[in-house]
C-alpha positions in Angstrom: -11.2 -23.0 -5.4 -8.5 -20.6 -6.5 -5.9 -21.5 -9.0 -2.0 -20.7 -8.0 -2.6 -18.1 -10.8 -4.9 -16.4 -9.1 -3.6 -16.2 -6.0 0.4 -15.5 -7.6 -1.6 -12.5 -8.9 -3.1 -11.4 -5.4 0.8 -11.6 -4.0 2.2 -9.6 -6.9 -0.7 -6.8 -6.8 -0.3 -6.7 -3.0 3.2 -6.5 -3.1 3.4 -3.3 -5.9 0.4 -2.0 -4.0 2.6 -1.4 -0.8 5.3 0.2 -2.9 3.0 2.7 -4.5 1.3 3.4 -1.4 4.5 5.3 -0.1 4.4 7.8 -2.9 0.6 8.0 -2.9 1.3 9.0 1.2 3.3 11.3 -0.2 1.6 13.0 -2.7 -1.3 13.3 0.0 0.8 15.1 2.2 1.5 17.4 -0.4 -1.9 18.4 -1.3 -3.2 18.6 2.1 -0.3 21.4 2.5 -1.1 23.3 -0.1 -5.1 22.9 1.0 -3.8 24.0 4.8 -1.9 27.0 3.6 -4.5 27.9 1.3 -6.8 27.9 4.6 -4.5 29.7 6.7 -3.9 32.6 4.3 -8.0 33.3 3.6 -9.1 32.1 7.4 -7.2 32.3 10.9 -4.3 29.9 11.3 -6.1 28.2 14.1 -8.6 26.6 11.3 -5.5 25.7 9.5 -3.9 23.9 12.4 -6.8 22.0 13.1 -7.0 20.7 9.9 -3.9 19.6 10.0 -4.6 17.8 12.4 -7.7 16.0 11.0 -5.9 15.4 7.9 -2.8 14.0 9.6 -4.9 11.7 11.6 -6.8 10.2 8.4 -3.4 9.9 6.4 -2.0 8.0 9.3 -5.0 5.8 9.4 -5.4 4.9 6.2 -1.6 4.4 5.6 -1.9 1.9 8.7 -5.0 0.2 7.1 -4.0 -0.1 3.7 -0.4 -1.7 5.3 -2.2 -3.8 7.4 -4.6 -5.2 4.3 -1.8 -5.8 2.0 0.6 -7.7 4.4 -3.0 -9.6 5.5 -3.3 -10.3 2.0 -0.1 -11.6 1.3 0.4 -14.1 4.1 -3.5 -15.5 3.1 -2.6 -16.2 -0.5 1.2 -17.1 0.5 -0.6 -20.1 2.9 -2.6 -20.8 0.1 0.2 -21.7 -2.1 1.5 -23.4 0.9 4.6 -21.2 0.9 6.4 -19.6 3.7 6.7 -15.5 3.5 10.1 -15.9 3.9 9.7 -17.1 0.4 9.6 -13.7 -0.5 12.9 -12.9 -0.1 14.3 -15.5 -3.0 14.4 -14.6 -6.2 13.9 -18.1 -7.6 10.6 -17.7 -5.6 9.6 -14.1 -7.1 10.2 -15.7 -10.5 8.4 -18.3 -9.8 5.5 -16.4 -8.9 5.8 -14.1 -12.0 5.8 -17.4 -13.8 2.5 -18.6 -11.9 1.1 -15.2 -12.9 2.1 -15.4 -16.4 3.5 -12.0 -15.9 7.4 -11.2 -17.2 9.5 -9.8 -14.8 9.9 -6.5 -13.8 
């Protein structure tokens, strides 16, 4: 059985993980650019379209997936700990979870 540490820990990393994960989606976009006009320039821009589109396609699912997996997480380890994810919202909660984690807060 998992310790409220543990699972204060899974909340927290879940929770930083969804705020990264808009400048990671980000950052992809950017390098798939460059990659696509890089393609366009040496091939036809037909090649360069349709990569876009593939590319486009995979960011969007794994942007989806990795929202999905982090919100799943939370709400398991938020049960866990017997909380509401309302919870969330307080700050008295949030320190109470960077106290659970033994992290100091940020």
């Amino acid at each position: 059985m998992a310790t409220k540490r543990e699972h204060a820990v899974a909340i927290l990393d879940a929770m930083e993980s969804k705020v990264r994960l808009r400048s990671r989606t980000i950052l992809g976009i950017c390098i798939g650019s460059v990659f696509l006009i890089a393609v366009a320039i040496l091939t036809q821009w037909q090649f360069a379209l349709g990569g876009a589109l593939l590319i486009g396609l995979l960011m969007q699912l794994t942007h989806e997936r990795f929202t999905v997996a982090a919100d799943a997480m939370i709400a398991t380890h938020l049960g866990k700990l017997g909380w509401e994810e309302e919870a969330l919202e307080d700050a008295a909660s949030l320190s109470k979870l960077h106290e659970y984690a033994g992290r100091t807060e940020e």
